[in-house]
C-alpha positions as CSV (number, residue, x, y, z in Angstrom):
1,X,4.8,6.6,-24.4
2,X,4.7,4.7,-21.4
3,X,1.0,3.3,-20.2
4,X,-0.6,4.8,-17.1
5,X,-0.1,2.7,-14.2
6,X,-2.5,3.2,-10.6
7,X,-0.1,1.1,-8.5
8,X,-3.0,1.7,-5.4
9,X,-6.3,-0.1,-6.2
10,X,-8.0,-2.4,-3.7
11,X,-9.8,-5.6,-4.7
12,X,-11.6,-7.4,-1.5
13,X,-12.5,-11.1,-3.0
14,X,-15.8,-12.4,-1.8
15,X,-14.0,-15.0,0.2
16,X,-12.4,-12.5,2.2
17,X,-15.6,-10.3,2.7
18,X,-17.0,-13.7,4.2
19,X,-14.0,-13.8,6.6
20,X,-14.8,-10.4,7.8
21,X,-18.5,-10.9,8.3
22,X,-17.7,-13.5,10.2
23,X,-16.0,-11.5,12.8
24,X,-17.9,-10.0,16.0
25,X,-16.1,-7.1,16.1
26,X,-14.2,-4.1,14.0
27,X,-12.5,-4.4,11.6
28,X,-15.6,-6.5,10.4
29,X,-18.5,-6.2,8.0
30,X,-21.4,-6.0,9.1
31,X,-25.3,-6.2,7.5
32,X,-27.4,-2.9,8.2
33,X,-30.2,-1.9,6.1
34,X,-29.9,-4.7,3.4
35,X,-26.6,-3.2,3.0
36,X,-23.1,-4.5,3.3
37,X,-21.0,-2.1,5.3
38,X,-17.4,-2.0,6.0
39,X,-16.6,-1.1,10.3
40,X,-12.7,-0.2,10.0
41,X,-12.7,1.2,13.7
42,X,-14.6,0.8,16.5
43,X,-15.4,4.3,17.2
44,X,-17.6,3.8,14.0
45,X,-19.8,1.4,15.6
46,X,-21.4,3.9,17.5
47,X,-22.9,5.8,14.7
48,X,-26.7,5.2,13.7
49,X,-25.1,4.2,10.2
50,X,-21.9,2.0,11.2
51,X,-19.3,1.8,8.5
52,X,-18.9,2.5,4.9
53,X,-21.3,0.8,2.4
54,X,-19.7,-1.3,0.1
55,X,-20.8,-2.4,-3.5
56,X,-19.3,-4.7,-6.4
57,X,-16.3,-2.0,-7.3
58,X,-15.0,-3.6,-4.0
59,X,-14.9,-7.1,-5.1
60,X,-16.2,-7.4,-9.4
61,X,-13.0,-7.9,-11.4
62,X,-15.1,-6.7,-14.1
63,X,-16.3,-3.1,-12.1
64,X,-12.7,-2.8,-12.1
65,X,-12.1,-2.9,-15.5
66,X,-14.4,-0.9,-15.9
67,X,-13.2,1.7,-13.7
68,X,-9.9,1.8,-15.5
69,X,-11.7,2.1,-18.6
70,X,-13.5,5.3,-17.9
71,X,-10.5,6.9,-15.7
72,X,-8.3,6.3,-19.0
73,X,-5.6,3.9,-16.8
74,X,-4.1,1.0,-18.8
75,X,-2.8,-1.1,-15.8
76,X,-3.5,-1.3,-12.2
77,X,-1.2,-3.1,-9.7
78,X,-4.2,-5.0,-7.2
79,X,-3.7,-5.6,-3.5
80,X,-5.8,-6.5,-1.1
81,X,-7.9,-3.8,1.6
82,X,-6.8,-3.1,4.9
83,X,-7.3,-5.2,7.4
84,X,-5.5,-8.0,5.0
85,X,-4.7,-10.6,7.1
86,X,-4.1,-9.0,10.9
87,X,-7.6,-10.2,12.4
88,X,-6.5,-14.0,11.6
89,X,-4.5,-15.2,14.2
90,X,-4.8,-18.9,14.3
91,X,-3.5,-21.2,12.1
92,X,-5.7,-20.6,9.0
93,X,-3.7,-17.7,8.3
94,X,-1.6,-19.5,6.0
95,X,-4.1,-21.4,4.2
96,X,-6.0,-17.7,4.0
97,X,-3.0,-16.1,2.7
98,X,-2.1,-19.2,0.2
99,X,-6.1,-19.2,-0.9
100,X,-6.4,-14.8,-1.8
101,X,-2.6,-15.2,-3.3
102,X,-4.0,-17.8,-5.9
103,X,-6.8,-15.3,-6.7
104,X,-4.7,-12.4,-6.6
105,X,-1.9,-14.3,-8.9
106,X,-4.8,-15.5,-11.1
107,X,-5.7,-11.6,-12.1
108,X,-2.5,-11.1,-14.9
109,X,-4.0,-14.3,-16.8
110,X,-7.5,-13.6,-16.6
111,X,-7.4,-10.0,-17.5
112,X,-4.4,-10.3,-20.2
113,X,-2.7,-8.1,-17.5
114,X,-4.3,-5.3,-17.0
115,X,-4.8,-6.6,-13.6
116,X,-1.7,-7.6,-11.7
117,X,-1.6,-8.6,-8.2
118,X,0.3,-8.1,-4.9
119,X,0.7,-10.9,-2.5
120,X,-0.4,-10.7,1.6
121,X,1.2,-12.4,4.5
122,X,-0.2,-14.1,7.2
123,X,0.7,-12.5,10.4
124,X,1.0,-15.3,12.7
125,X,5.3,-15.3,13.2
126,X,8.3,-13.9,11.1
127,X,9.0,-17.6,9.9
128,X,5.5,-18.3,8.2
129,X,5.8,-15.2,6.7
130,X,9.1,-15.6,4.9
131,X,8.1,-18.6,4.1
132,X,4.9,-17.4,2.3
133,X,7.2,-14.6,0.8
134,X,9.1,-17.5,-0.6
135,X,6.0,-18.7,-2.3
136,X,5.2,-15.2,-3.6
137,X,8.1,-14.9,-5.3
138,X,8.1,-17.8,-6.8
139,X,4.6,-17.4,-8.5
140,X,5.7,-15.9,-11.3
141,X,2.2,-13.5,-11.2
142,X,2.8,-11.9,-7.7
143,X,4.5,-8.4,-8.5
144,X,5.2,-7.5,-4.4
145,X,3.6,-7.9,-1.2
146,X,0.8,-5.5,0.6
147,X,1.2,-4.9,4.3
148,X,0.3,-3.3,7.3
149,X,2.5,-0.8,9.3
150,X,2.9,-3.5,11.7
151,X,4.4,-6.8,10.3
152,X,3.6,-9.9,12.5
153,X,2.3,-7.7,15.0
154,X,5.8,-6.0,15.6
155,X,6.7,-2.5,14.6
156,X,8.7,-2.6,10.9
157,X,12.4,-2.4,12.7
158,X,12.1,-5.2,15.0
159,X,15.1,-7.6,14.0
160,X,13.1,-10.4,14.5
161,X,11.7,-9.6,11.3
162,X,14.8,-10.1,9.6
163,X,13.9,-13.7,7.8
164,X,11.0,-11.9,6.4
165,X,13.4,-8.6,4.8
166,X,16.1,-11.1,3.6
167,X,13.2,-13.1,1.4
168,X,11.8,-10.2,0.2
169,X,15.2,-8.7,-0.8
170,X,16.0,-12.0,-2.4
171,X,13.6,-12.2,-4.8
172,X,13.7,-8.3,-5.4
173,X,9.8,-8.5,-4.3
174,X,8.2,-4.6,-3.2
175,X,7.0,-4.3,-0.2
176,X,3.8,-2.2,-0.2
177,X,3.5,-0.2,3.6
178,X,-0.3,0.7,3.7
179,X,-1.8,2.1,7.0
180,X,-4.7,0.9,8.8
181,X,-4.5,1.3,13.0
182,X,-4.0,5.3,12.6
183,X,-1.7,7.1,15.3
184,X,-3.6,9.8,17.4
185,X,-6.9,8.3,16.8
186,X,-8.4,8.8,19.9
187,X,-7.4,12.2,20.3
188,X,-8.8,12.8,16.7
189,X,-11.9,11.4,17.8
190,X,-14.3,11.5,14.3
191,X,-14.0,8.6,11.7
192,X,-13.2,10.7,8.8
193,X,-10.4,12.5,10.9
194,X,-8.4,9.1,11.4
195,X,-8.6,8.4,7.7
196,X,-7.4,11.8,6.7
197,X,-4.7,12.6,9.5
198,X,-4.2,9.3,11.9
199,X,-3.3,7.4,8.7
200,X,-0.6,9.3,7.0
201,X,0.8,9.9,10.8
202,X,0.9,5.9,10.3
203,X,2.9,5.3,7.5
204,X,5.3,8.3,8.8
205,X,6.2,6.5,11.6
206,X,6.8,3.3,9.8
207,X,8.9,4.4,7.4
208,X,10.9,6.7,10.3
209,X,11.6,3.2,12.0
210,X,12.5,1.7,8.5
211,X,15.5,4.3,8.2
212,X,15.9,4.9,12.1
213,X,16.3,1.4,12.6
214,X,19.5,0.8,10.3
215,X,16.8,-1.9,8.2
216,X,17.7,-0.7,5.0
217,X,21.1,-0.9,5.6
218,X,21.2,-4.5,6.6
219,X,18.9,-5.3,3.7
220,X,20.0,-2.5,1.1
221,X,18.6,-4.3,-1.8
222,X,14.6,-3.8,-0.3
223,X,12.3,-2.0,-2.3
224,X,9.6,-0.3,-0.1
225,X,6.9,1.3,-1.4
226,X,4.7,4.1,1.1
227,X,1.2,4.4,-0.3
228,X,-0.4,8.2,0.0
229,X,2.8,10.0,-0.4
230,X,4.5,8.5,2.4
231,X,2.3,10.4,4.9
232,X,3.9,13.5,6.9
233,X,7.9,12.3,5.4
234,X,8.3,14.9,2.7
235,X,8.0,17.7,5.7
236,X,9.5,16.2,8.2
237,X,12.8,14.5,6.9
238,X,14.5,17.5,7.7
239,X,13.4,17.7,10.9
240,X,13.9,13.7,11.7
241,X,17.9,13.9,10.4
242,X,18.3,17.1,13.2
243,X,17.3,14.8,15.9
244,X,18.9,12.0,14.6
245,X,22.0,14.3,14.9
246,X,21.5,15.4,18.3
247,X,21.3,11.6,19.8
248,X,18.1,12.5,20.8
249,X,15.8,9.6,19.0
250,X,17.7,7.4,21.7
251,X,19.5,3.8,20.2
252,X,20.0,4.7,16.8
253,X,21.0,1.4,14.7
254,X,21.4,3.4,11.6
255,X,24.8,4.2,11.2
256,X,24.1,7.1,8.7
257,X,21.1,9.8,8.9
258,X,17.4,8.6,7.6
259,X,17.8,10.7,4.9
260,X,20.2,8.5,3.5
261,X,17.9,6.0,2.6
262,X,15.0,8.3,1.3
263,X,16.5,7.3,-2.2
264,X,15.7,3.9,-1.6
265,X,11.6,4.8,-0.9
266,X,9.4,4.1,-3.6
267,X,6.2,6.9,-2.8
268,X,2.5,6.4,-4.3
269,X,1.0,9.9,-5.6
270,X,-2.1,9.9,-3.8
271,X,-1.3,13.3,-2.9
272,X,-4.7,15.1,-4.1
273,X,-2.6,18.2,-4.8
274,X,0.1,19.4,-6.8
275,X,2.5,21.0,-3.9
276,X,2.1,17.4,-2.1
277,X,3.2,15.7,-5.3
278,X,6.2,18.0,-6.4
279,X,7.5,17.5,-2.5
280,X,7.3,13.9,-2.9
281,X,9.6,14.0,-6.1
282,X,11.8,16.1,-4.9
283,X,12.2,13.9,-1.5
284,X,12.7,10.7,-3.8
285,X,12.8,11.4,-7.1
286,X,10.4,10.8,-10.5
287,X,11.6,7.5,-11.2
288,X,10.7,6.4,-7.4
289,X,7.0,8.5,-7.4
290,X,4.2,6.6,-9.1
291,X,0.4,7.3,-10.1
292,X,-2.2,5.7,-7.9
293,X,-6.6,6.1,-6.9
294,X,-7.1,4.0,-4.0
295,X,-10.2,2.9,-5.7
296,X,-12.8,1.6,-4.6
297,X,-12.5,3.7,-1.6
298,X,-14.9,7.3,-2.0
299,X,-11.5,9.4,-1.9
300,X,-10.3,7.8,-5.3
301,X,-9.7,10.7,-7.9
302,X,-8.0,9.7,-11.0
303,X,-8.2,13.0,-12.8
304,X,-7.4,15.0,-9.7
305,X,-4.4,13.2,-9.2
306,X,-3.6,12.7,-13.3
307,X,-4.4,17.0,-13.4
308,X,-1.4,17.5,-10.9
309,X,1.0,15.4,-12.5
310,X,-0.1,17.2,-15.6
311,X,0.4,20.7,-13.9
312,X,3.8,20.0,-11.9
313,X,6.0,17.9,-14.4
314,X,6.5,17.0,-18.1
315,X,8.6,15.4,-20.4
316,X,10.7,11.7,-19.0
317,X,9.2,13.0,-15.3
318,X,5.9,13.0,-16.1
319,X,5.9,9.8,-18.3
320,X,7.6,8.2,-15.1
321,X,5.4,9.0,-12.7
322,X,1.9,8.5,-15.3
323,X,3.1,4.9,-15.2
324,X,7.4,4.9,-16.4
325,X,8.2,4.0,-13.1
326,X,6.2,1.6,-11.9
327,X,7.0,-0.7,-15.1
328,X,10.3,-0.4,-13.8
329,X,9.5,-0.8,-10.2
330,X,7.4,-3.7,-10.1
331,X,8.5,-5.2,-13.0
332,X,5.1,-5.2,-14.9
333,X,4.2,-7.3,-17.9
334,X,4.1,-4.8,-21.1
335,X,0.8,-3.3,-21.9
336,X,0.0,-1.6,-24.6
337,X,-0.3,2.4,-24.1
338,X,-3.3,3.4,-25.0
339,X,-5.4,0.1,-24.2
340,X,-7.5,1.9,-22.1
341,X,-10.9,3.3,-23.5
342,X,-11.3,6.9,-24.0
C-alpha cells in the first residue's frame, strides 16, 4: 500500500517570521496582545484584531510531526507560507533564499524523511532565479520549488522567464503555483472572502496563462503543480478552449487549445468536497491529483479531505491520490506505509 502523502503543508522558520516582523507593512507580522499575528492583506489592518494569530504548528518541526501523527499521514512534502520571498527586493534575496533552502533541505535528514522540502526563489530577476533553481536541483534534498502566481514580479507566460522554465525542466524539478495577491479582492471586500474566492480566481488565471501562453509547449517536460484544486480550472476549461477557438483571448502563442496541456497539470486535493475532487481527476487524471491539508492554516482538514477520497475512488485511484502519486511526482524518498501513529 502506498503511504499517505499531504504534498501542501506550510512550515514558516523562525528566521523568516523575523524577516516579516521586520516589515512596516502587509504582508508582515505584527505583535498585538502578546500575540504574534500574521497581516496577509492590508484590508486586514483595519480590524480591531489585525491578522491571524500564529503559534508553533507554524514554525516547530516537531508540532509538525506531530500533526502527521494524529491525522494518520506518513509523509508531508514542506514549503514555505505565502509571501515566500516577494516582499525582499534588494539584494538579500539570494542570501534569504540560499539560507530557508538549507533549512528546508535539512528536513529529509533530520526527520528520517517524513519531512521533505520544497525550495523558494528569490524574486529579484529571471537570472538569479535560474540560477538558484540550479542550486535547488542540485541539493539532492529539495523535491521542487514553491512559488507565487507571479514569478519575478511578471505574470507566469512572460518569455522573459524562460531561463527560469528551462532549469526547472532540466532538472525535472515541480513547480509548486500557490496563490497569495487574490483577483477581485477589492470588489470582495471581507478578509475571509479573498481567501476563499480571490485565491482560487488566482491560481486559475495563472495556470490559463501557463497553457494560453504556448509555455508548456516550449518547455514540455515542466511539471506544474496547482495547489487547492487548481482553483476555478475544472469548470472553466471548457469554457477557456471556446474562446481560445473563437480568437477571442487575443495573441494566442499556444499553437494547440489549453486543454491540451491539462494532462501535463499536476492538482493538490484541497478540494473540501467530494464533487470538487472527482472534477479534478477527471480534468487531469488520478495519477496527476494528490492528497494535501494546508496545515498550519485553520482551513486544514485531513479527514475531510482523506473521507472524500474515501467516498469518490478506490482501488489503484485511490492509492494514487492517498499518496501513489506524489511518490511518483516528486520523486519522494520511500517511507514506510504505516509509519504514522494511529
Amino acid at each position: 500500500m502506498a503511504p499517505v502523502v499531504d504534498v501542501h503543508s506550510h512550515l514558516y522558520p523562525r528566521s523568516y517570521i523575523d524577516l516579516l516582523k521586520a516589515r512596516e507593512r502587509p504582508p508582515q507580522i505584527v505583535e498585538h496582545a502578546d500575540a504574534e499575528r500574521f497581516v496577509a492583506f492590508a484590508a486586514e489592518t483595519k480590524a480591531d484584531t489585525p491578522g491571524r494569530p500564529i503559534d508553533s504548528s507554524y514554525w516547530s518541526v516537531d508540532a509538525k510531526l506531530h500533526y502527521l501523527d494524529r491525522e494518520g499521514i506518513d509523509q508531508a512534502v514542506i514549503s514555505l507560507g505565502n509571501p515566500w520571498l516577494d516582499p525582499i527586493e534588494d539584494d538579500s534575496a539570494v542570501a534569504v533564499a540560499r539560507a530557508l533552502n538549507e533549512e528546508f533541505a535539512a528536513l529529509e535528514g533530520a526527520t528520517g524523511g517524513r519531512l521533505v522540502g520544497l525550495g523558494v526563489l528569490p524574486q529579484r530577476d529571471p537570472e538569479t532565479a535560474a540560477q538558484v533553481a540550479e542550486e535547488i536541483g542540485a541539493s539532492g534534498t529539495l523535491y521542487g520549488v514553491a512559488n507565487g502566481c507571479l514569478l519575478c514580479r511578471r505574470p507566469l507566460d512572460d518569455s522573459d522567464l524562460d531561463p527560469v522554465w528551462a532549469v526547472l525542466e532540466r532538472t525535472r524539478l515541480p513547480f509548486v503555483v500557490h496563490p497569495h495577491y487574490g483577483i477581485g479582492g477589492d470588489v470582495l471586500g471581507e478578509p475571509g472572502y479573498a481567501l476563499a474566492l480571490a485565491f482560487p480566481f488566482e491560481t486559475t488565471l495563472a495556470l490559463v496563462r501557463l497553457l494560453l501562453g504556448g509555455v508548456l509547449e516550449r518547455f514540455p517536460g515542466l511539471r506544474i503543480v496547482a495547489v487547492h484544486g487548481g482553483g476555478a480550472l475544472p469548470y472553466l476549461a471548457g469554457r477557456v478552449d471556446a474562446f481560445w477557438e473563437t480568437g477571442a483571448l487575443g495573441n494566442r502563442k499556444s499553437r494547440n487549445p489549453p486543454s491540451a496541456g491539462l494532462a501535463k497539470l499536476a492538482l493538490d486535493a484541497v478540494l473540501y468536497g467530494p464533487g470538487p475532487l472527482r472534477n479534478a481527476v477527471d480534468l487531469v487524471g488520478a495519477s496527476r491529483v494528490m492528497f494535501g491539508t494546508d496545515h498550519p492554516f485553520a482551513v486544514a482538514d485531513a479527514p475531510g479531505g482523506m473521507a472524500a477520497i474515501d467516498q469518490v475512488l478506490d482501488g489503484e485511484a485511490r492509492s494514487l491520490v492517498r499518496g501513489g502519486a506524489a511518490v511518483a511526482y516528486f520523486g519522494l524518498p520511500a517511507v514506510t506505509a504505516g509509519s504514522a501513529a494511529a
